[in-house]
Structure formats: C-alpha cells, structure tokens
Biopython code that builds the backbone (N, CA, C, O; Angstrom):
import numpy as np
from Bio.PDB.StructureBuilder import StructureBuilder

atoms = [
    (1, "UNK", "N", (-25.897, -76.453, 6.957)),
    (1, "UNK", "CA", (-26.785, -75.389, 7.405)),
    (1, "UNK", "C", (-28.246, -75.754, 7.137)),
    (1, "UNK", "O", (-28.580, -76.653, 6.365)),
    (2, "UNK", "N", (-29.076, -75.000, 7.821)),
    (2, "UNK", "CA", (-30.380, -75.626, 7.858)),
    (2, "UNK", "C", (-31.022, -74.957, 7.227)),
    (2, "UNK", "O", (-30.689, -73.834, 7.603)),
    (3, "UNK", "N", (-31.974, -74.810, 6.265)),
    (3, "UNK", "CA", (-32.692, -73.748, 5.798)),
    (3, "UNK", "C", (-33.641, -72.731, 6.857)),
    (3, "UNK", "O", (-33.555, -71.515, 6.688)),
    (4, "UNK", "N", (-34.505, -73.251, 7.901)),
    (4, "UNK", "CA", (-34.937, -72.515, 8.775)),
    (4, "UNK", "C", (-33.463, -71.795, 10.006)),
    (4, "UNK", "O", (-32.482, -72.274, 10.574)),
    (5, "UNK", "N", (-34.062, -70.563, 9.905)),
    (5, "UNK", "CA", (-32.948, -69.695, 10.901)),
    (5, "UNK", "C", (-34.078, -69.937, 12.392)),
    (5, "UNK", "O", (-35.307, -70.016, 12.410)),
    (6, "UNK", "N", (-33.148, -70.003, 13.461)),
    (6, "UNK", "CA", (-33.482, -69.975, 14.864)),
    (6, "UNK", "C", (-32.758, -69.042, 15.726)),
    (6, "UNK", "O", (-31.695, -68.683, 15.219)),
    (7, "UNK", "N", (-32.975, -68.609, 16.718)),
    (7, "UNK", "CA", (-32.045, -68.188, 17.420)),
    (7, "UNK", "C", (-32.026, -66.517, 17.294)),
    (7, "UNK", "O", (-33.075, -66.095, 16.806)),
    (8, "UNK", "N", (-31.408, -65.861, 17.510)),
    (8, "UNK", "CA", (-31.142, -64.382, 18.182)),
    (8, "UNK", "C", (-30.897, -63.794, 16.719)),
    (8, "UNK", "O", (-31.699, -62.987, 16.248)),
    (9, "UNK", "N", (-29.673, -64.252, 15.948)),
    (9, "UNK", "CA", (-29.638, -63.782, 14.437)),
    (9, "UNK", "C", (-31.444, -63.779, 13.777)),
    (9, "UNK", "O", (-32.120, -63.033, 13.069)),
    (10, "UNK", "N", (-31.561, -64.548, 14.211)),
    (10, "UNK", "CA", (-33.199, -64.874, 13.194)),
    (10, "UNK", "C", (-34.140, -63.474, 13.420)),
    (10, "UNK", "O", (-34.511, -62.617, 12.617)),
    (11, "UNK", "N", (-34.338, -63.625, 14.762)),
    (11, "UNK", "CA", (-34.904, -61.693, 15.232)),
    (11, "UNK", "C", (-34.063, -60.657, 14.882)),
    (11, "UNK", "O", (-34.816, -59.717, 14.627)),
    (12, "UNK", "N", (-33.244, -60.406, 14.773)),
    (12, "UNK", "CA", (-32.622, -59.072, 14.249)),
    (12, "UNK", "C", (-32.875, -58.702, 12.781)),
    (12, "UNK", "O", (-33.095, -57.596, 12.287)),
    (13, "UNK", "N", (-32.756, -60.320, 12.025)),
    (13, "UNK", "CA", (-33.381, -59.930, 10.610)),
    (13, "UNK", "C", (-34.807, -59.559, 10.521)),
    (13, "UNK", "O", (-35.194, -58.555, 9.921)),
    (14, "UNK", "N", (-35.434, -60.236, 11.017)),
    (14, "UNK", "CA", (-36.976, -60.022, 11.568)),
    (14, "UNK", "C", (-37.325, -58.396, 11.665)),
    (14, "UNK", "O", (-38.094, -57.715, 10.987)),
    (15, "UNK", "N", (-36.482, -58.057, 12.740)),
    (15, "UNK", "CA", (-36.643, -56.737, 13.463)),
    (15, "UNK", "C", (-36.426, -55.531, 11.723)),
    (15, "UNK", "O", (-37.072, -54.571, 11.304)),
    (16, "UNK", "N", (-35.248, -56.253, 11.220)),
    (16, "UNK", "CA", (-34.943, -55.018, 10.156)),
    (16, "UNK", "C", (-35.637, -54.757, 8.908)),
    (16, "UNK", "O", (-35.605, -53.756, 8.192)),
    (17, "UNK", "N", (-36.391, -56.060, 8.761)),
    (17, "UNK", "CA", (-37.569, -56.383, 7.853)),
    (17, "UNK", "C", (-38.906, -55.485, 8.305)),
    (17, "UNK", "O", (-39.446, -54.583, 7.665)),
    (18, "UNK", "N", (-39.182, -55.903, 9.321)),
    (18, "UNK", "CA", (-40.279, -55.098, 10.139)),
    (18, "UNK", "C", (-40.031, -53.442, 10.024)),
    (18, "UNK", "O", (-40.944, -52.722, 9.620)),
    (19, "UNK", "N", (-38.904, -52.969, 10.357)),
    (19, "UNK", "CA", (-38.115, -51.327, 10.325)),
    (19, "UNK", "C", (-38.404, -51.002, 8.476)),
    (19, "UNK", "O", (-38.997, -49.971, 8.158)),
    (20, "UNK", "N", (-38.046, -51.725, 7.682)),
    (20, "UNK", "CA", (-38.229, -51.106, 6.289)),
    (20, "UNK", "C", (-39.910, -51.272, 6.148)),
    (20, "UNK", "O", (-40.570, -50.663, 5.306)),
    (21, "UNK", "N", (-40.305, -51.939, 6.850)),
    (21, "UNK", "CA", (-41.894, -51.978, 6.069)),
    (21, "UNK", "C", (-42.805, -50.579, 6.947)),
    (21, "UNK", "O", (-43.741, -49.867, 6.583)),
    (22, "UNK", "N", (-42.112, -50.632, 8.040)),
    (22, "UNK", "CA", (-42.827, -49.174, 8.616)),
    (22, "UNK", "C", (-43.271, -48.072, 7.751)),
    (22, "UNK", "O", (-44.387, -47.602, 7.974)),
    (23, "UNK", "N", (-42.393, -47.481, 6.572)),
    (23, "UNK", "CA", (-42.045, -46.526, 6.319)),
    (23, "UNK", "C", (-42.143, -47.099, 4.829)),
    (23, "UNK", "O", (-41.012, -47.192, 4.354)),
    (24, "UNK", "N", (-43.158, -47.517, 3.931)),
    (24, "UNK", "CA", (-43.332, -47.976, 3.063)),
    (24, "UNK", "C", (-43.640, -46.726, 1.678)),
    (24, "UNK", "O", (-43.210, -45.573, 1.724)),
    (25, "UNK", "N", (-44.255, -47.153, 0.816)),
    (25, "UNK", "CA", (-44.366, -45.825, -0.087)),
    (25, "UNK", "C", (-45.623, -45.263, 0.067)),
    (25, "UNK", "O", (-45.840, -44.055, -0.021)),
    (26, "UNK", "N", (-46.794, -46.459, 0.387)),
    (26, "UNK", "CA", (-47.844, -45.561, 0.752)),
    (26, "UNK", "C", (-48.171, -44.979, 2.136)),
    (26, "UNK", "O", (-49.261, -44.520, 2.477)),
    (27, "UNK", "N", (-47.300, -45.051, 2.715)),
    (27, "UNK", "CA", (-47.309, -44.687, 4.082)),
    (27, "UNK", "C", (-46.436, -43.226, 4.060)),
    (27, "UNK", "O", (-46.442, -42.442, 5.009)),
    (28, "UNK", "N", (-45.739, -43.027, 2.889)),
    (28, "UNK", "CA", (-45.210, -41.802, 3.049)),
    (28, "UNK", "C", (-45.736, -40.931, 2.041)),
    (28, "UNK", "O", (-45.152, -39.850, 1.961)),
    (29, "UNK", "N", (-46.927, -41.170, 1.052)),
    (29, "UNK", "CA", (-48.016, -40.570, 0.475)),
    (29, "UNK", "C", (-48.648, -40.270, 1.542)),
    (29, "UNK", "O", (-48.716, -39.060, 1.758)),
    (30, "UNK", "N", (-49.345, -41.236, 2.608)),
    (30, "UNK", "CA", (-50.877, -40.836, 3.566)),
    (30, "UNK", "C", (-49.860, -39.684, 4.193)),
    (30, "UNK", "O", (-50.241, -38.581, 3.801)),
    (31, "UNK", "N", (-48.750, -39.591, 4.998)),
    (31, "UNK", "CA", (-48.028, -38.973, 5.526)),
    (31, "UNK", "C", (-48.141, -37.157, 5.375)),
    (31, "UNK", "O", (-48.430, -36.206, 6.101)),
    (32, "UNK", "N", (-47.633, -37.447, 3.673)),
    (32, "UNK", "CA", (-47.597, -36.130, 2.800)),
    (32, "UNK", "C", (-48.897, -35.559, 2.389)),
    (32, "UNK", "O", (-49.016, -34.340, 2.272)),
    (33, "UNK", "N", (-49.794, -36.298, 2.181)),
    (33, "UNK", "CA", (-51.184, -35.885, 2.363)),
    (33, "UNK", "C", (-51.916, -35.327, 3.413)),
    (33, "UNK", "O", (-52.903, -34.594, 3.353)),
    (34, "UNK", "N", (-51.132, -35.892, 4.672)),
    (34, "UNK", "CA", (-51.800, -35.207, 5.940)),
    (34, "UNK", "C", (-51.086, -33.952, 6.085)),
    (34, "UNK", "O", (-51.743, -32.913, 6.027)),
    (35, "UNK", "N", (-49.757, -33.901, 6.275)),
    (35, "UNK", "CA", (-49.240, -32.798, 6.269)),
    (35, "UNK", "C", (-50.018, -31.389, 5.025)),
    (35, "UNK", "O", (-50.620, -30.510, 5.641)),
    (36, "UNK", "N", (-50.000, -31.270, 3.935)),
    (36, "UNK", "CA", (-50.971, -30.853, 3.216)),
    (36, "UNK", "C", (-52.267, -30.105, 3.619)),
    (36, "UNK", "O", (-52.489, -28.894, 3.624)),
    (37, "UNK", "N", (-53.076, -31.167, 3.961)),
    (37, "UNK", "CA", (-54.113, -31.043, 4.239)),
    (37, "UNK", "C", (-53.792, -29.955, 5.633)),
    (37, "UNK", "O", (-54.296, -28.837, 5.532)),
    (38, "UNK", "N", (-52.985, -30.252, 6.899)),
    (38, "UNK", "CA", (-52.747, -29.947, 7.900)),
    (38, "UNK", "C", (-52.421, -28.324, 7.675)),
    (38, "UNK", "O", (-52.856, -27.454, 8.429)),
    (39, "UNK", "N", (-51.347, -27.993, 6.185)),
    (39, "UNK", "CA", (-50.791, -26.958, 6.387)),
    (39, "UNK", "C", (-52.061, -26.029, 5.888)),
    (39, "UNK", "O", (-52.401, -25.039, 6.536)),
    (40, "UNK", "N", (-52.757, -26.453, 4.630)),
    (40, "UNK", "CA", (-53.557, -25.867, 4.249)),
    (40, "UNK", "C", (-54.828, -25.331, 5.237)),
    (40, "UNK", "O", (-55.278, -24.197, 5.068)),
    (41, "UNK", "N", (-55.370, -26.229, 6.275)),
    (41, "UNK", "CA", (-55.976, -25.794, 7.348)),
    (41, "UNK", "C", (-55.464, -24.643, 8.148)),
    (41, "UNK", "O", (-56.170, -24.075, 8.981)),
    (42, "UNK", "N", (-54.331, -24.330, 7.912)),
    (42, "UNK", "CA", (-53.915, -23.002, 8.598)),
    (42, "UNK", "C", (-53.346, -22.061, 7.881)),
    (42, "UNK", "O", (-52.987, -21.028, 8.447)),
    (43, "UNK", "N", (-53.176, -22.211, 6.665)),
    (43, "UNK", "CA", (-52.882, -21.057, 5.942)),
    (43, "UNK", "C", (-54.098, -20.208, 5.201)),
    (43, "UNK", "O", (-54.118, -19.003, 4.949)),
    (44, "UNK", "N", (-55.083, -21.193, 4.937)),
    (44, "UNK", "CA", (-55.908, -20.781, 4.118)),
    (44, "UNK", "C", (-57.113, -19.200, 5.229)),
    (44, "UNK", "O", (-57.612, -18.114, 4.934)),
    (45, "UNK", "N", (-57.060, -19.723, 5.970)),
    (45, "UNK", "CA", (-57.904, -18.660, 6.892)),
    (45, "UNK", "C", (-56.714, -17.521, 7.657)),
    (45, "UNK", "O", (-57.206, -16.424, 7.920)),
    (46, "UNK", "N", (-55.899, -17.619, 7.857)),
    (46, "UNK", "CA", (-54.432, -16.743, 7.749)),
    (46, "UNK", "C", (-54.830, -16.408, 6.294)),
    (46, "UNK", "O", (-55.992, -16.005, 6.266)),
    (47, "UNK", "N", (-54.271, -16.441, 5.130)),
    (47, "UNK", "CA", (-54.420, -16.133, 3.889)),
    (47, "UNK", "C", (-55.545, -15.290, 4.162)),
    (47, "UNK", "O", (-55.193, -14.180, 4.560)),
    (48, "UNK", "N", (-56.928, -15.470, 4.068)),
    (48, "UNK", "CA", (-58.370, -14.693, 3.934)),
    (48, "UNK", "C", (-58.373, -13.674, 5.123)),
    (48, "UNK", "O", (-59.174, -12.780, 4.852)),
    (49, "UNK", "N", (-57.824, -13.489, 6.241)),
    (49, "UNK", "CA", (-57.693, -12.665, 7.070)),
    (49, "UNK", "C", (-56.747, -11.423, 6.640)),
    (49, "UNK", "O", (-57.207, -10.291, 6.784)),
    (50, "UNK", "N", (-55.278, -11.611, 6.054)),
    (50, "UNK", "CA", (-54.521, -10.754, 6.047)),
    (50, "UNK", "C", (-54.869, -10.368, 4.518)),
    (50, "UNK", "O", (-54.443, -9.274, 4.148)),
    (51, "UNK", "N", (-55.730, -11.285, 3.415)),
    (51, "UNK", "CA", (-56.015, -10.341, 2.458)),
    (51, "UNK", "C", (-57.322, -9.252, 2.511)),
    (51, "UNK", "O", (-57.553, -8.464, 1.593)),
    (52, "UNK", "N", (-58.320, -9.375, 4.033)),
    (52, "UNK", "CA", (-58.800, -8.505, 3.950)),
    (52, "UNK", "C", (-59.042, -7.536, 4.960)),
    (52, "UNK", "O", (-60.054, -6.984, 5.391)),
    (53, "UNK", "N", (-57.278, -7.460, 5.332)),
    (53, "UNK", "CA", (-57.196, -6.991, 6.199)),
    (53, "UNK", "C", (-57.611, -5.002, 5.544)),
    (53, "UNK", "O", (-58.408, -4.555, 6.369)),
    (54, "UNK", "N", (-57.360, -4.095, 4.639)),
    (54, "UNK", "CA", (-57.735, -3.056, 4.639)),
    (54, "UNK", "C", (-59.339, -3.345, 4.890)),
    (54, "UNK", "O", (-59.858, -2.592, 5.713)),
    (55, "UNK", "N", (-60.111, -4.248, 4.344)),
    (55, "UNK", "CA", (-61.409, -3.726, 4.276)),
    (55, "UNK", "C", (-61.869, -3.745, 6.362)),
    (55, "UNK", "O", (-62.716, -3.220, 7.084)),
    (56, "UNK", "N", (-61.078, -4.376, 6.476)),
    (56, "UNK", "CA", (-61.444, -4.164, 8.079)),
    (56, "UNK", "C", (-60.983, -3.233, 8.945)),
    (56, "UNK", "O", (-61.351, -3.084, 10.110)),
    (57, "UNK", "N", (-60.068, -2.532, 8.278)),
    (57, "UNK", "CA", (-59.701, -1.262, 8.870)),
    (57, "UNK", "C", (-60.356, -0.015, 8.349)),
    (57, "UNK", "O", (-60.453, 1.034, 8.986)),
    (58, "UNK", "N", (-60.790, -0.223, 7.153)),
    (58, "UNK", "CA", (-61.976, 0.465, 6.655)),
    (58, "UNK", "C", (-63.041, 1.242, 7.164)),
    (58, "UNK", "O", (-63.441, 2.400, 7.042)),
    (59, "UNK", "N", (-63.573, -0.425, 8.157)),
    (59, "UNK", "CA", (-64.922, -0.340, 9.148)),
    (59, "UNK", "C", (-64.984, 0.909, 10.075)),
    (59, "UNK", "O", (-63.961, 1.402, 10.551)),
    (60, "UNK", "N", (-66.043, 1.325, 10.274)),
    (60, "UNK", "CA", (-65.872, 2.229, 11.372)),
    (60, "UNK", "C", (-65.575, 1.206, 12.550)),
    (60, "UNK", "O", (-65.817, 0.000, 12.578)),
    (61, "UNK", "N", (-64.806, 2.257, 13.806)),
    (61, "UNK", "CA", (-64.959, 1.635, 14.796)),
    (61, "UNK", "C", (-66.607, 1.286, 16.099)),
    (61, "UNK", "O", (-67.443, 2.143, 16.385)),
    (62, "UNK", "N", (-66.596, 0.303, 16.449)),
    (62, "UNK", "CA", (-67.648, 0.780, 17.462)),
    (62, "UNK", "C", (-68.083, 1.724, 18.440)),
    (62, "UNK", "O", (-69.167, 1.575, 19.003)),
]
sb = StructureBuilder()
sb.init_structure("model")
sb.init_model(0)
sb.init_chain("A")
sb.init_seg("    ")
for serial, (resi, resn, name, xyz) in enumerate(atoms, 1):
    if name == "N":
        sb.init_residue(resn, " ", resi, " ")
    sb.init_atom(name, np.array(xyz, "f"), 0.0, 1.0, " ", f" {name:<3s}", serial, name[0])
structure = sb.get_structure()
C-alpha cells in the first residue's frame, strides 16, 4: 500500500473531514451569540412596550 491515497475513496474522506470542520466549536459560539443577540433585539422593545402598557392607557385619548 502506498502511503498517499488517490482515487474516489481519497474524496469521500476529504469530503467528511471538510463536514466536521464546518460546524467547529467556535462556529457554534459565533452561532449562539447571534442568535442571542437576535432574540434580545426583539424581546427587549416587546418587553418595554407591554411593561408600559397601563401608563399608555392612562393617556388621554386624542
């Protein structure tokens, strides 16, 4: 056997090497960080709306 691989086997290992590095550890930190950031962009002004929601019913109307 030869130490260098050729041939069709050689890409599939290739390919599955390539598939685990996609999805690495800091890639699923930046991931979880965006999500985060993402959810917090919409909860936080949801949040400040429905906590003040009496003082806006408060208001007179126009």
């Amino acid at each position: 056997h030869s130490a260098v691989q050729s041939g069709p086997s050689c890409l599939i290992s290739r390919g599955r090497e390539e598939k685990k590095a996609i999805m690495s550890v800091p890639a699923l930190q930046q991931s979880a960080f965006a999500l985060c950031v993402f959810g917090t962009a919409l909860l936080v002004p949801a949040g400040w709306i429905l906590h003040h929601v009496p003082e806006y019913r408060q208001r007179s109307t126009p």
